[in-house]
N, C-alpha and C positions, 0 to 999 in steps of 0.2 A: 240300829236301823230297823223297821217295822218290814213287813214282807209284803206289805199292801198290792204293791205294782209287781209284784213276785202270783199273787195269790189271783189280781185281774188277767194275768198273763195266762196262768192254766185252769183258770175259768172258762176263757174264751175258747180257749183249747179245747175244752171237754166240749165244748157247744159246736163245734167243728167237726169231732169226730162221732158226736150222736149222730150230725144230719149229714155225715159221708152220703154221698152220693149214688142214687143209683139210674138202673137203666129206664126208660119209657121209650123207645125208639114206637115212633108211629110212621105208617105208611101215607105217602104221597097225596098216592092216588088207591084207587083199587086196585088195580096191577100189582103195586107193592106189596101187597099183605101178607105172603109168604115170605121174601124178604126179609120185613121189617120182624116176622117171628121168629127168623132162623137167625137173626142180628144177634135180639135179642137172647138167644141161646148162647150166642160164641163170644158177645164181649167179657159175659161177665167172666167165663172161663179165659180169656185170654189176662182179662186185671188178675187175677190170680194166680196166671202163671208168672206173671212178672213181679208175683207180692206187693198190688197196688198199695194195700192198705197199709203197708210198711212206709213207702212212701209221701204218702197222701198224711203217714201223722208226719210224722219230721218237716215236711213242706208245711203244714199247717202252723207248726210251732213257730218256723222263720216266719213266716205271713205273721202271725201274729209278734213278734217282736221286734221285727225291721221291714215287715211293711211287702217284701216281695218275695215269693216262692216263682220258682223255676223247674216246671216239668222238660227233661228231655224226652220225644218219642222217636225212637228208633228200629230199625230194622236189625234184628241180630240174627246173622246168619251161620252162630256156631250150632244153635240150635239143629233138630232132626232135618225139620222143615224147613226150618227158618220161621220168625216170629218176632209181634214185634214188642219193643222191649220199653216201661217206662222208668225210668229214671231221675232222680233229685238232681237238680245241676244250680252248682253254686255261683250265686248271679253275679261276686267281685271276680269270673273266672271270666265273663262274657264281656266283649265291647263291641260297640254300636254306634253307630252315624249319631251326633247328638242332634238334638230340637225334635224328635220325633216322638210321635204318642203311640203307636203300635210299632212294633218288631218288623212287623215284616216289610215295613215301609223304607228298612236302611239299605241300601244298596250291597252292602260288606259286612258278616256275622264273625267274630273271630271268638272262637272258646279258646283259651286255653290252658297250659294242665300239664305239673312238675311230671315227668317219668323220670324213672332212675336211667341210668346211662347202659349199664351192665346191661337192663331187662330189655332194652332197646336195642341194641346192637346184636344181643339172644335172636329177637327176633329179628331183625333188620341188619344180616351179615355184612349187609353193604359198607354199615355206617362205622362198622370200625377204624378208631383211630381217628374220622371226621368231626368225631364232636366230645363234648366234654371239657373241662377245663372248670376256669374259674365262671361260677352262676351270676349272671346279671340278668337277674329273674326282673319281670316287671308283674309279677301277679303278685295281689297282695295276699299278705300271710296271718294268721291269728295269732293272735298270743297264747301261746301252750303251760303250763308248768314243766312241761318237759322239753330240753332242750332237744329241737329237731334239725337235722342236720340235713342241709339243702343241698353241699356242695359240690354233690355227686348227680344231681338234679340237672336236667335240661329243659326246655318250656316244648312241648309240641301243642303246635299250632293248627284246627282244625279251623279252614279261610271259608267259609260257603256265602257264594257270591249269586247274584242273579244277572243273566244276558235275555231281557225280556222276560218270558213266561216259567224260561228252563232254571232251575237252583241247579250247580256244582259245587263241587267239594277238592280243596286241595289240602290235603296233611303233609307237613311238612316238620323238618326240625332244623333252625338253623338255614343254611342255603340247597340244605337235602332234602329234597321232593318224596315222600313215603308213598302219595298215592294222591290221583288225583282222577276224576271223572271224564275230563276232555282228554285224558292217553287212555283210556278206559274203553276199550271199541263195544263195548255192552252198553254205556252209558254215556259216551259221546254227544250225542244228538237228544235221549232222550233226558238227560241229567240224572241229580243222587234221587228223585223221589218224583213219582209223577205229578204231582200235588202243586211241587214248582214252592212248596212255603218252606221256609225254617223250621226246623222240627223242634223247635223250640217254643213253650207256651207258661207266657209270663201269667203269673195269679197275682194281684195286689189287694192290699186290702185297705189303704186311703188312696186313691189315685191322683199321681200331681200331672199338673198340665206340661206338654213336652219333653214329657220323659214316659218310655214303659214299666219304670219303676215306680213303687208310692212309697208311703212311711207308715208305721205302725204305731202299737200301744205304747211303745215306752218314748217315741219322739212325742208321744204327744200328753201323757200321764207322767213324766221321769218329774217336770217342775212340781208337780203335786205332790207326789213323793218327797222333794226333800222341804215340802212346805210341813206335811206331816212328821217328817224326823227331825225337823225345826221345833215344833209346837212338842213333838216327845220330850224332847232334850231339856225344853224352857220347863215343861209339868214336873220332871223329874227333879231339877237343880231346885226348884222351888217348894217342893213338898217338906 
């Protein structure tokens, strides 16, 4: 087999990470102009605290091979301050309302995401003895060369739902409630993010109609490929 659709794949690649992305924040109006230059100062230091560019290739590589990269933007309060935090989030983890072309259009976000039992119940004294057993995992899984062992895994389920304008957030594992925003007398009323969106931000890079997923290079170059390892195969038998 010839590396053709190997070689288009980190072609594009590299054409992604030449034109990464940067700031131009412009001001409104007049009023903004201070604003829009101290923006400009703090984002770029904030993608850096979070090692955008680490992110921004790995999500480029999925965009380019299957078509959808999945930024998570979150608030991480282990930090000094607190800061916020972006992150690759892998899109067979997420489901969604189907027939919808934007995210934030589904009523119900559900990530979710093997933890080990041991590391959970560490943190969550509660949950001892509540959960655990045999995995009837429903997220799908890759195929490894290495045999990885699930059966100490549990699914925790992050639900983030909208009631009008307000997003909340219930973590859960199982029928145990971990944390949820409406018992949360801080964020009760005002919800997980004033913004009211999913902090979730879909990239595609062919976009299909009713879905916020698209497809990529190799759904659409893979028949070319073995048309080319067709025509190798026949040049070589026949030389």
């Amino acid at each position: 087999r010839s590396a053709w659709l190997f070689n288009c794949i980190n072609t594009k690649h590299a054409d992604f990470m030449d034109s990464m992305p940067t700031f131009a924040i412009l001001p409104r109006e007049q009023n903004d102009e201070q604003s829009a230059s101290v923006l400009t100062q703090i984002m770029p230091v904030i993608l850096q605290q979070s090692d955008f560019e680490s992110v921004y290739d790995a999500n480029c590589l999925t965009k380019c091979k299957h078509g959808t990269a999945v930024y998570g933007v979150f608030w991480d309060a282990t930090t000094n301050l607190g800061d916020i935090k972006i992150s690759k989030v892998d899109v067979l983890n997420l489901f969604w309302k189907g027939g919808i072309s934007n995210i934030q259009d589904s009523p119900n976000l559900f990530h979710v995401q093997l933890r080990d039992v041991k590391e959970l119940e560490d943190a969550y004294p509660s949950l001892r003895n509540k959960i655990g057993g045999e995995n009837n995992s429903t997220v799908a899984q890759y195929l490894y060369d290495d045999s990885i062992d699930t059966t100490d895994a549990v699914e925790v389920i992050d639900w983030d739902y909208k009631e009008g304008k307000i997003l909340h957030l219930c973590t859960f594992v199982g029928d145990e409630i971990l944390y949820s925003t409406e018992d949360d007398p801080q964020r009760a009323e005002s919800g997980l993010y004033a913004h009211g969106e999913y902090p979730f931000h879909f990239d595609t890079l062919f976009k299909v109609e009713g879905t916020p997923a698209g497809f990529g290079y190799i759904d659409v170059l893979k028949s070319d490929q073995e048309q080319i390892d067709t025509l190798g195969k026949a040049i070589i038998n026949n030389v």
